[in-house]
C-alpha positions as CSV (number, residue, x, y, z in Angstrom):
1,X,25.7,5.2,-19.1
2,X,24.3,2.3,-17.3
3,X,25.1,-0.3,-14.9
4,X,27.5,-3.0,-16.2
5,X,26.6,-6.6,-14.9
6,X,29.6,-8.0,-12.5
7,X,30.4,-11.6,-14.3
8,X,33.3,-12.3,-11.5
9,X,30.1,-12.9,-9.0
10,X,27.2,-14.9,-11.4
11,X,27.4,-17.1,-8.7
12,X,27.2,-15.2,-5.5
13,X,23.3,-14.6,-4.9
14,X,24.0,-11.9,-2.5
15,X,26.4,-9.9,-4.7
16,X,23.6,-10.3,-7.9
17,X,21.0,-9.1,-5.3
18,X,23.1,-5.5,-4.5
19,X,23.7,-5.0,-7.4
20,X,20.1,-5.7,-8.9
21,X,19.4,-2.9,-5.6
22,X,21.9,-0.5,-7.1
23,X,20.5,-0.7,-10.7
24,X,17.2,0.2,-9.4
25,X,18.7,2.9,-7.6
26,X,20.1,4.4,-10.5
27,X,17.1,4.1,-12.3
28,X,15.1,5.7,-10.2
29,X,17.6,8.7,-9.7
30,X,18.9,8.9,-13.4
31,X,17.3,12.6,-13.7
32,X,17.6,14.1,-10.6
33,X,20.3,16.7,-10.6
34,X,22.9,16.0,-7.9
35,X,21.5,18.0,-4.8
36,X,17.8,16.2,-6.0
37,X,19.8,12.7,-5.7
38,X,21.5,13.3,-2.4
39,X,18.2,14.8,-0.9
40,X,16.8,11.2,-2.3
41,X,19.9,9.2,-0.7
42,X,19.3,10.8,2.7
43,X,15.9,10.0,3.1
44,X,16.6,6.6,2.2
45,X,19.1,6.7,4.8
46,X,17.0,7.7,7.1
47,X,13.9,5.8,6.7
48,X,16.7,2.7,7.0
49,X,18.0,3.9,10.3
50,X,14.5,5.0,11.5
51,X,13.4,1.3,11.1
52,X,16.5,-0.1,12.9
53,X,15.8,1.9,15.9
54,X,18.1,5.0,15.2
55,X,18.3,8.4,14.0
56,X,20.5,11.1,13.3
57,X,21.2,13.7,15.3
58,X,23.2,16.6,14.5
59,X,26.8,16.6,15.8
60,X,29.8,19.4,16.1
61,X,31.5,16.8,13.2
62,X,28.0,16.6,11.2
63,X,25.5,13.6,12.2
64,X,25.8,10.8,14.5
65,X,23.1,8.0,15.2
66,X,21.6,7.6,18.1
67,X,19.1,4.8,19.3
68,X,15.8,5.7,20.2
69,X,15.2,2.5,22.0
């Protein structure tokens, strides 16, 4: 199973960008087993977040952000 290439947005530089992002992603999670792949998602998250000035912090719902500004 791979990624199938979205013709309806050839022309949209953005669109062929994310989804150039989310092959890579798959890629580079294909073997992980599901708990592996969310662990690998959540970092990612979280680095992201961490360099926007945010984090998460744990919440009576699950996570929120905060900013750490």
């Amino acid at each position: 199973m791979g990624v199938t290439k979205m013709h309806e947005f050839d022309d949209d530089p953005m669109m062929k960008n994310l989804h150039e992002i989310r092959a890579k992603h798959q890629d580079l999670t294909k073997d992980l087993d599901p708990k592996e792949k969310a662990k690998w998602y959540n970092k990612k998250a979280e680095e992201f977040l961490t360099k926007q000035g945010y984090r998460l912090v744990q919440s009576h719902k699950g996570y929120r952000m905060e900013s750490v500004v």
